[in-house]
LODO-811616 format. One line per field, with one value per residue (C-alpha): residue number from 1; residue in one letter; x, y, z. Coordinates in nm, 4 decimals, padded with zeros to 6 digits. Layout:
<sites>
gumi = NUM/...
fiti = A/...
u = X/...
v = Y/...
w = Z/...
</sites>
This chain:
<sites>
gumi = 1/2/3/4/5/6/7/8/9/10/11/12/13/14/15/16/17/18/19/20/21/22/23/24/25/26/27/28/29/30/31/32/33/34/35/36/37/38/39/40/41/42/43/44/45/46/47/48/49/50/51/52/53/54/55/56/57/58/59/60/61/62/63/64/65/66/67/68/69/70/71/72/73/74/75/76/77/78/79/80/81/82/83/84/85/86/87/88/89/90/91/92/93/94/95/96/97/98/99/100/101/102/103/104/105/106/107/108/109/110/111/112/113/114/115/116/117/118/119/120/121/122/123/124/125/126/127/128/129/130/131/132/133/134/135/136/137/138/139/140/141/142/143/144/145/146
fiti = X/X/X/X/X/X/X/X/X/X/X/X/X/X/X/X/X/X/X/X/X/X/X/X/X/X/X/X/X/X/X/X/X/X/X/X/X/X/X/X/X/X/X/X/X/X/X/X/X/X/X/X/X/X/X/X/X/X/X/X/X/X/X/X/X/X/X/X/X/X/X/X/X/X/X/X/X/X/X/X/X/X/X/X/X/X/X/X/X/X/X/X/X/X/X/X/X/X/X/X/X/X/X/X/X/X/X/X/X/X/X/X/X/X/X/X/X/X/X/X/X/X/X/X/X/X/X/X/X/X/X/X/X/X/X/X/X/X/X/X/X/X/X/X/X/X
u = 09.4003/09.6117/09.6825/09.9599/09.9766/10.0629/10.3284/10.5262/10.4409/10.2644/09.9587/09.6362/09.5877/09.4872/09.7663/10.1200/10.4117/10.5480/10.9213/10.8606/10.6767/10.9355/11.1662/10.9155/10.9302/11.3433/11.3384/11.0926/11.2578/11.6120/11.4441/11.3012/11.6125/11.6878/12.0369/12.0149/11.8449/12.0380/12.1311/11.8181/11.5751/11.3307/11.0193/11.1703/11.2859/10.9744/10.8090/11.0568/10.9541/10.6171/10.6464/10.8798/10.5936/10.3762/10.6205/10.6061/10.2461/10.2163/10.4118/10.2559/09.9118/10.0143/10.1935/09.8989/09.6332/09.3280/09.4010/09.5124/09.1850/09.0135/09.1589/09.0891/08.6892/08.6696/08.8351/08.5563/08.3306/08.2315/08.0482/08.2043/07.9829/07.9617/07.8081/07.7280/07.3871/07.4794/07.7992/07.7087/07.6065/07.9587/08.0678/07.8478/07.9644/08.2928/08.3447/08.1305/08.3214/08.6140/08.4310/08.4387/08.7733/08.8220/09.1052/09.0517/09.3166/09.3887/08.9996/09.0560/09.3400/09.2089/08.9095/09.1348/09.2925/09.0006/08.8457/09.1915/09.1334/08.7856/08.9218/09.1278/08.9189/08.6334/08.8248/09.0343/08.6589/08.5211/08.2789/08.2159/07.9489/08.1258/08.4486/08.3012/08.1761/08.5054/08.7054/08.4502/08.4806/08.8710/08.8606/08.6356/08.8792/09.1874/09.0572/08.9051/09.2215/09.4658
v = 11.4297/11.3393/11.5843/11.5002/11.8508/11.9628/11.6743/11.8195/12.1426/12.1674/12.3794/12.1837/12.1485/11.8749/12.0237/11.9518/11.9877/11.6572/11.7698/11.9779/11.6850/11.4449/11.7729/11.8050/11.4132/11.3767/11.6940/11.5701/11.2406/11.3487/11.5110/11.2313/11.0015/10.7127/10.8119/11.1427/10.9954/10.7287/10.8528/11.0195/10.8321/10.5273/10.7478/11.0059/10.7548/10.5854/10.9280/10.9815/10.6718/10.7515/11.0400/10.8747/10.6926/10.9737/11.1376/10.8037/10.7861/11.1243/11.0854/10.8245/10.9497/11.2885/11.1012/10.9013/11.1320/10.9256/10.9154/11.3222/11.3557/11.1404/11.3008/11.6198/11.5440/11.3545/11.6329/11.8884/11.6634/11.5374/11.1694/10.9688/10.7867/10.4194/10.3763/10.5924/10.4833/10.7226/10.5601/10.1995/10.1604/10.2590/10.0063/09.7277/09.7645/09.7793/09.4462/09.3353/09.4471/09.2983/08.9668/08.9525/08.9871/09.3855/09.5768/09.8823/09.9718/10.3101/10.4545/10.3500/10.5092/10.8315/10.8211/10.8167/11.1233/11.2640/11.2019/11.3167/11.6446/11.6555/11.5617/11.8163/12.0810/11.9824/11.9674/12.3790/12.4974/12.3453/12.1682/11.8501/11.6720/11.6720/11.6142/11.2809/11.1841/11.1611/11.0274/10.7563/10.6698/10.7229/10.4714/10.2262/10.2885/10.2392/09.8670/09.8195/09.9027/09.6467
w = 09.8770/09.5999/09.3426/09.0824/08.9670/09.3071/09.3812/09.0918/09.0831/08.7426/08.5878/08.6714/08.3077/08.0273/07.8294/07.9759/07.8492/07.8167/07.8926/08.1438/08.2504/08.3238/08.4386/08.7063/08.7494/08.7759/08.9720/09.2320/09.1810/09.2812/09.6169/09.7208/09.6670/09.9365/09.9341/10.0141/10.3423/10.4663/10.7504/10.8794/11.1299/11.0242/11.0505/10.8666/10.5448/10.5814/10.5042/10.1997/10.0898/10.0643/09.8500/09.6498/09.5284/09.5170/09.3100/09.0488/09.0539/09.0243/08.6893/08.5547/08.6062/08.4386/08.1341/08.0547/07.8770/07.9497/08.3265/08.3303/08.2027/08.4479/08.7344/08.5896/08.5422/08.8782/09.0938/08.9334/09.0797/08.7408/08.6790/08.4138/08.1883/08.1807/07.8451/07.5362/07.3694/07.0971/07.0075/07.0665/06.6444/06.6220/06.8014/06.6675/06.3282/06.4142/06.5740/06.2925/06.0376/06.2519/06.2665/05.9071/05.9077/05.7977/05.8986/06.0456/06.2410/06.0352/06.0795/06.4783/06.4594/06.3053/06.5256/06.8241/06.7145/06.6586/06.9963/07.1404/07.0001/07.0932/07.4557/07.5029/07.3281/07.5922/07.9414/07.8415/07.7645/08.0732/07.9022/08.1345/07.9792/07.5970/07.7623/07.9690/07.6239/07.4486/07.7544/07.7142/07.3359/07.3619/07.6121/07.4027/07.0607/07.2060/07.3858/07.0464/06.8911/07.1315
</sites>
């Protein structure tokens, strides 16, 4: 199965460090190198190959905080929600308000780092069902917010 954390040899955590990060990343990176296999067999650069692009998606999963926390929930075993009747009122008056041609980029904004927090306060306490919640309304601001 594919486990970014274990590709570059990183904490299976929410919170990363976003240097060591991309140290993990170039480190990895610099392993798996074409060059440093050129003159090896086809099966065996075909192999390097592969994890090459383990290695990238690896890293960009892991950059990305909505999909870190999406792998995190789904390899718990956890069910993402695919709609929030508590939220949708929310929602409604904001593309209203939008409609009517209110800008309100700066409460989105604030409301996305407020979920954010809420995020990463739910997955390092375990707590699935609050943490599905925000990873859904994050999701849902920043679309809102493009």
């Amino acid at each position: 199965m594919f486990d970014p954390y274990e590709i570059l040899g990183l904490e299976k955590t929410f919170n990363i460090d976003l240097n060591a990060l991309e140290q993990a990343y170039f480190a990895a990176q610099r392993n798996t190198h074409p060059d440093r296999f050129a003159l090896v067999d086809e099966a065996k650069k075909k192999a390097v190959a592969r994890q090459a692009s383990l290695v990238n998606q690896a890293y960009a999963l892991l950059k990305n905080p909505l999909d870190r926390a999406t792998y995190l929930l789904e390899a718990r075993g956890v069910s993402l929600l695919t709609h929030d009747q508590e939220f949708l009122p929310k929602v409604i008056e904001w593309h209203e308000r939008t409609e009517a041609g209110e800008d309100i980029r700066s409460e989105l904004a604030c409301e996305e780092v407020a979920l954010l927090q809420e995020l990463t306060q739910a997955l390092e306490h375990h707590q699935d069902e609050r943490a599905t919640k925000a990873l859904y309304r994050l999701n849902y601001v920043q679309k809102v917010r493009k």
